[in-house]
TORBATOR-981560 format. One line per field, with one value per residue (C-alpha): residue number from 0; residue in one letter; x, y, z. Coordinates in steps of 0.05 Angstrom, whole numbers, plus 5000, padded with zeros to 4 digits. Layout:
% residues N
n: [NUM  ...] .
res: [a  ...] .
x: [X  ...] .
y: [Y  ...] .
z: [Z  ...] .
//
This chain:
% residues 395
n: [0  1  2  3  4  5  6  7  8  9  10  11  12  13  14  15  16  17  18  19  20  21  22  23  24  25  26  27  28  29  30  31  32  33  34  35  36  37  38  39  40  41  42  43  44  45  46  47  48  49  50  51  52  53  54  55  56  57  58  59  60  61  62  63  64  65  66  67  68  69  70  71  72  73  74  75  76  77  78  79  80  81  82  83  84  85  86  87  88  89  90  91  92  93  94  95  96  97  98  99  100  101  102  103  104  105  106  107  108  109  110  111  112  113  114  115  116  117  118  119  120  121  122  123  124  125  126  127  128  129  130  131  132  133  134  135  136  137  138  139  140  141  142  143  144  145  146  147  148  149  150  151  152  153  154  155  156  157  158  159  160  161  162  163  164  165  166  167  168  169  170  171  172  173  174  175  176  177  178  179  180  181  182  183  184  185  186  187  188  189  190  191  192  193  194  195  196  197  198  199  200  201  202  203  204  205  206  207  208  209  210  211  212  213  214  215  216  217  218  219  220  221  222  223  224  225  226  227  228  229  230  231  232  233  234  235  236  237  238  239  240  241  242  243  244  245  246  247  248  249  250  251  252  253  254  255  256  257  258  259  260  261  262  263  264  265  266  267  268  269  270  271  272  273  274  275  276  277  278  279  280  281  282  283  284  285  286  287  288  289  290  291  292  293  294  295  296  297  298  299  300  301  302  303  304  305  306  307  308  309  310  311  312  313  314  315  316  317  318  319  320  321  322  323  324  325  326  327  328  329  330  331  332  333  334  335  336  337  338  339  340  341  342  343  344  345  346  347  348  349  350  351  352  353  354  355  356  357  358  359  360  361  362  363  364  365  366  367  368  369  370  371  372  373  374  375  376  377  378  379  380  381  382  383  384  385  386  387  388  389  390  391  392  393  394] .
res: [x  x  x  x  x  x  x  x  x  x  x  x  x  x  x  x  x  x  x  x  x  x  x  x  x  x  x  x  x  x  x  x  x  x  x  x  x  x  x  x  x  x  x  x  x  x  x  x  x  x  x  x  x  x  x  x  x  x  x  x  x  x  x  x  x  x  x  x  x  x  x  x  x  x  x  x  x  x  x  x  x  x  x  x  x  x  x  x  x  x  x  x  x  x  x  x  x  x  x  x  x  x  x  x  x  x  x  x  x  x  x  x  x  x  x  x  x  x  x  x  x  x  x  x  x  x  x  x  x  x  x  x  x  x  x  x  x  x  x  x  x  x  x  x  x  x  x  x  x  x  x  x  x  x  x  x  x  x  x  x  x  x  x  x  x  x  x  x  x  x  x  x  x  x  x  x  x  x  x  x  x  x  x  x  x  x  x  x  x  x  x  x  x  x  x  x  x  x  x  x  x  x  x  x  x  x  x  x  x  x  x  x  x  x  x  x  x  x  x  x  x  x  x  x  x  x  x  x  x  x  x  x  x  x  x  x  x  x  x  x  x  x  x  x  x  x  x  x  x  x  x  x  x  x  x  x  x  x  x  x  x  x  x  x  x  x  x  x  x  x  x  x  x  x  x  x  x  x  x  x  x  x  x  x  x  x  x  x  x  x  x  x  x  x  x  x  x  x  x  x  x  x  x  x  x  x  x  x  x  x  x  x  x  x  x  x  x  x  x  x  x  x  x  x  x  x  x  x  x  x  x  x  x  x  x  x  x  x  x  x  x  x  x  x  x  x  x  x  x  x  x  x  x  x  x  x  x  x  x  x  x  x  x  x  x  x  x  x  x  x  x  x  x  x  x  x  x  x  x  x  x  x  x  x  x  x  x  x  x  x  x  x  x  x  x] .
x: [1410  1443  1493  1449  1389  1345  1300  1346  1308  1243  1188  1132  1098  1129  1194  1177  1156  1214  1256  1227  1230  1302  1316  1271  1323  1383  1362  1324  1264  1193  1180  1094  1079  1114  1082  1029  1033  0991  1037  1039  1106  1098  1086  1153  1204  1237  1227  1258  1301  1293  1228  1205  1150  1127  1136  1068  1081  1020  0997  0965  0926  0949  0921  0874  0918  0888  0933  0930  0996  1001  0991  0960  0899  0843  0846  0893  0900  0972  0982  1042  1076  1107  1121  1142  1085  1066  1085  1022  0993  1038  1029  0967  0969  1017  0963  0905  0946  0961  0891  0857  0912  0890  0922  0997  1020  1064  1100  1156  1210  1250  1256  1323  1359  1438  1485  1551  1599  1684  1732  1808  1852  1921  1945  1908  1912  1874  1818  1815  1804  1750  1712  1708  1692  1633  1609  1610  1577  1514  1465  1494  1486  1419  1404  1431  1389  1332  1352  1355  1288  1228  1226  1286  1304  1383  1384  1453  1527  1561  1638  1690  1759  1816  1880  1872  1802  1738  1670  1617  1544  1496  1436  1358  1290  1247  1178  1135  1184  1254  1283  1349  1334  1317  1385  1429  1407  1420  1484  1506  1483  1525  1589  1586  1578  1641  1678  1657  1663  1732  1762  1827  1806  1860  1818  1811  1793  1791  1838  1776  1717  1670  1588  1587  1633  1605  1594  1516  1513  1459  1427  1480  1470  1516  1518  1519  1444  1430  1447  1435  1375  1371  1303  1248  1261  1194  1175  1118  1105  1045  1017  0998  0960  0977  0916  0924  0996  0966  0907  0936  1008  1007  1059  1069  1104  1155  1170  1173  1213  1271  1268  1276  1336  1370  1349  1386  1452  1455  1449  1507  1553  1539  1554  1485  1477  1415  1372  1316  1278  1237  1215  1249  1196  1140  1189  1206  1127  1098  1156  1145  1067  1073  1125  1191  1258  1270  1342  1334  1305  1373  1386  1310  1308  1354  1308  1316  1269  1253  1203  1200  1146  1098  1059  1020  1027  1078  1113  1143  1169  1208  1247  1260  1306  1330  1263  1278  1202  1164  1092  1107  1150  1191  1149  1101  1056  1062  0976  0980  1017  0984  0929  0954  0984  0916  0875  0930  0914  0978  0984  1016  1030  1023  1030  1093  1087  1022  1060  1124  1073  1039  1102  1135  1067  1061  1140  1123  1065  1110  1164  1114  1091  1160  1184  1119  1126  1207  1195  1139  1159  1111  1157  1180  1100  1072  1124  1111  1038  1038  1110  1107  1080  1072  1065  1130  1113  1178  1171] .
y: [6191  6211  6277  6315  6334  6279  6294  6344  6366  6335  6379  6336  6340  6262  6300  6359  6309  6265  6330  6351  6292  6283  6360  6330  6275  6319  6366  6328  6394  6368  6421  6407  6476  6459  6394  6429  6478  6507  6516  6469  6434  6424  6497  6524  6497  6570  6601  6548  6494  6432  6462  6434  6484  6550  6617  6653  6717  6778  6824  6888  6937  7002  7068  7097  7137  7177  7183  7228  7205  7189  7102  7106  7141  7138  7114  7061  7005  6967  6901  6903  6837  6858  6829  6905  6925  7005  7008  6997  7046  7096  7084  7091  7163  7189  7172  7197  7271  7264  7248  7304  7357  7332  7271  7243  7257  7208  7190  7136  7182  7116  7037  7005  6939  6936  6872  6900  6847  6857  6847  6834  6853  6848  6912  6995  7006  6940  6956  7027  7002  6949  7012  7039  6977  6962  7039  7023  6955  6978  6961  6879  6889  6910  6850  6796  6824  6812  6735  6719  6770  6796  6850  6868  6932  6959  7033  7046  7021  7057  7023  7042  7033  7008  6993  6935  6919  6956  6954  6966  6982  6953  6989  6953  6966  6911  6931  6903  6847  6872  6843  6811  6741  6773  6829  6768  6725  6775  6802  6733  6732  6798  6762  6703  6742  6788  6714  6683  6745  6771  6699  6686  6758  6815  6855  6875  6810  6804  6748  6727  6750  6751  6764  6811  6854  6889  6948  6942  6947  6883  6877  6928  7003  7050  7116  7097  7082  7136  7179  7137  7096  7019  6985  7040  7112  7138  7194  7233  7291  7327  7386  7383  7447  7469  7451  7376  7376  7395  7348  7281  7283  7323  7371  7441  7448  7486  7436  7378  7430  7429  7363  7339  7388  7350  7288  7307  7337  7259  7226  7266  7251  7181  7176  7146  7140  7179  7226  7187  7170  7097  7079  7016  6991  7001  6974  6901  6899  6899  6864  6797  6807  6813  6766  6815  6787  6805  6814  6876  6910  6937  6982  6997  7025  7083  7152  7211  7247  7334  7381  7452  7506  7538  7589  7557  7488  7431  7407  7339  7302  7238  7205  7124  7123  7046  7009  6936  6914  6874  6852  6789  6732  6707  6708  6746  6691  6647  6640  6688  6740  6746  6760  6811  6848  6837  6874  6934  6925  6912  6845  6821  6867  6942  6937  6968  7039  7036  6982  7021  7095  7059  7033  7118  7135  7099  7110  7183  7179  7135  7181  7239  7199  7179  7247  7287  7218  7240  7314  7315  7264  7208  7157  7121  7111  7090  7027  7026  7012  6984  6947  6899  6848  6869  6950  6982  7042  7060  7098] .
z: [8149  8086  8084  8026  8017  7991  7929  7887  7833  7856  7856  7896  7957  7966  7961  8005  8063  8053  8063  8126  8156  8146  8177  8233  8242  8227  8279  8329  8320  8314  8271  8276  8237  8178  8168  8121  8067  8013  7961  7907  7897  7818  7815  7843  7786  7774  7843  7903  7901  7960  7984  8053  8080  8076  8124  8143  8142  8173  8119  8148  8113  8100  8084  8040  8005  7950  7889  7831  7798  7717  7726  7802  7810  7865  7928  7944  8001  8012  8044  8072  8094  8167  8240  8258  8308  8297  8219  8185  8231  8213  8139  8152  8192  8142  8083  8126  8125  8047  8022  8068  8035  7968  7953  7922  7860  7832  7765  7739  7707  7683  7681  7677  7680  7685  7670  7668  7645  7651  7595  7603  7547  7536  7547  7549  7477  7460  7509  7487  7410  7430  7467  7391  7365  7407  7389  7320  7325  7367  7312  7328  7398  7393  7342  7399  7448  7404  7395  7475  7494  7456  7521  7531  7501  7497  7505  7533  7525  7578  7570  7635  7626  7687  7658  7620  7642  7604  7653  7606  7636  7583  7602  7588  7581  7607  7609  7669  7684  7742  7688  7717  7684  7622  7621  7648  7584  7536  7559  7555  7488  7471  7507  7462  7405  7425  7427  7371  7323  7346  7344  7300  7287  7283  7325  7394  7424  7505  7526  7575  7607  7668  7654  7717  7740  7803  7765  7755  7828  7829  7890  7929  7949  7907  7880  7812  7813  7867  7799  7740  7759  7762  7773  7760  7784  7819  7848  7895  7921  7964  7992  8063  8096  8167  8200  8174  8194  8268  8263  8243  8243  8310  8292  8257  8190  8208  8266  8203  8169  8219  8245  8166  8158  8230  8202  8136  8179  8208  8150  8117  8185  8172  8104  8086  8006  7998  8042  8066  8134  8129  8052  8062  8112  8064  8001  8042  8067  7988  7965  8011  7992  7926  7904  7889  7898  7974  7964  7923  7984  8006  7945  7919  7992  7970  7976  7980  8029  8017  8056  8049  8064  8022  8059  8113  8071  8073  8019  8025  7958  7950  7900  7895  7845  7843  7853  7833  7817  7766  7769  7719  7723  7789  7851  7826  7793  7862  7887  7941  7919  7844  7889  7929  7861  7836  7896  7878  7811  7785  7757  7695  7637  7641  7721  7731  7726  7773  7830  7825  7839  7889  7927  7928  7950  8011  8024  8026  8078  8125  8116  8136  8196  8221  8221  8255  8309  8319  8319  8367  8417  8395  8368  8426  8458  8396  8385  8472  8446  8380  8377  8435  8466  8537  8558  8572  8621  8629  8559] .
//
């Protein structure tokens, strides 16, 4: 038994058996499920390194939800990729009450990348004078964005000084792709081009450099996208009339009404970023179906949840305003998840606007279900029913 992994940089099913049998001997597990997978080793180069199985993961139908957003129109189903007994039938309850008030309307308000690389300088006045002298030399920025991506589209320089230090947020377009690959190659480019043009030069060179400085928030929570987008900002809103709200969510709107405005008084106490009930449920079960990278679930998951009355009607909207999606490149071209995009409708190019609609859409009708299940007393006996294995009568 060898200390690495055998097979670096092999990408055969030779290798991928040689693998698992040597974490069978590491670990003395038998390991029988993993013995077969359907994935195609050759296939992965780009999206896993030492493969040695596969994880099955249960994906539940949700909805209809009937849309009448700007990309997402019709009526919709979601496979969501869950273990989490009781969600998908929530989902599902919470589109049920949106498509009998008239259906979600929905619309992308923005798509961004950030790379936000950090320059050290030798003193204040030498980082102050290369924040002018990147201002006056956008036109070359933009010109070695174009030589590392024909998608990638620089629409904001966004520089943030700290002593000797300059932060600057280059802000991308990047069409139907999340774009991290693509934003990380080009601000790379930019860096390189900072070095090599300010070299032996008499002007405000950095004395060294880091591609990332923390400041694009990648793959965190933070305010800074909360209010200035990163991913695709989304959002949906609905009418629901009284009689629906008593029909399939069970509750009243001005019951909804209050128990949002408690839910909202919480949140506050606890110092969550954002003002929202569940979207993240319904954000981590489309991104393991469809291929998005998982670990931007914890800050696409920022929301923030509003209902209000209207007459007899209920008014619920909600805003996603750091969805990290793409519906080409990364996972998204693995066999079962191109399908799953491609039952949305969604795949490849021009997919974007209508996954990102479709994702804030079925956020919204869990978020409508989860709060007419809190405010009415239902939430604990439908997980009693739905979220186990054996019945708990207790609850």
């Amino acid at each position: 038994m060898t200390d690495g992994i055998p097979g670096r940089g092999q990408y055969t099913e030779e290798a991928r058996r040689h693998r698992l049998d040597w974490l069978r001997a590491r670990t003395g597990a038998e390991l029988p499920s993993l013995d077969t997978t359907s994935l195609d080793a050759r296939a992965l180069t780009g999206n896993v390194e030492n493969l040695a199985g596969s994880v099955e993961v249960p994906v539940g139908l949700a909805g209809p939800l009937l849309f009448t957003g700007d990309a997402a129109r019709g009526s919709v189903v979601a496979p969501l990729a869950t273990t989490e007994g009781a969600l998908i039938a929530s989902a599902s309850r919470g589109a049920r009450a949106i498509t009998a008030g008239g259906g979600v309307t929905t619309k992308v308000l923005s798509q961004r990348m950030i790379r936000a690389p950090a320059f050290e300088f030798a003193d204040i006045a030498t980082a102050a004078r290369f924040t002018d002298w990147l201002r006056a030399h956008r036109p070359d920025l933009d010109e070695q964005v174009r030589l590392a991506s024909r998608y990638a589209r620089l629409v904001d320089v966004d520089p943030y000084q700290i002593g000797r230090y300059l932060h600057v947020r280059f802000v991308f377009e990047t069409a139907d792709a999340a774009g991290q690959n693509m934003t990380t190659a080009a601000t790379w480019q930019i860096c390189r081009w900072v070095h090599d043009t300010l070299a032996g030069d008499d002007g405000p060179a950095p004395i060294w450099m880091l591609l990332d400085g923390n400041l694009s928030s990648d793959k965190k929570v933070s305010v800074a996208s909360m209010l200035a987008g990163r991913g695709t900002r989304v959002v949906a809103e609905c009418r629901i009339p009284a009689d629906v709200v008593g029909s399939v969510l069970k509750s009243t709107p001005a019951a909804m009404v209050k128990g949002h405005v408690t839910l909202l008084l919480g949140a506050q106490q606890a110092g969550i970023v954002g003002a929202g009930l569940n979207a993240v449920n319904i954000i981590a079960g489309l991104f393991v179906a469809t291929g998005q990278d998982i670990a931007c679930v914890h800050e696409s998951g920022v929301s923030i949840l509003s209902m209000e009355r209207d007459g007899d009607d209920l008014i619920a909207t909600l805003l996603l305003p750091a969805l990290v999606i793409g519906t080409v490149g990364g996972g998204t071209s693995l066999p079962h998840q191109r399908q799953w995009l491609t039952a949305l409708g969604c795949a490849g190019s021009g997919g974007g606007a209508r996954f990102a609609e479709i994702v804030a859409g079925f956020a919204l009708a869990l978020d409508l279900s989860t709060t007419a299940a809190l405010v009415s007393g239902q939430f604990a006996d439908a997980h009693q029913r739905l979220g186990r294995s054996q019945q708990a009568d207790r609850l």
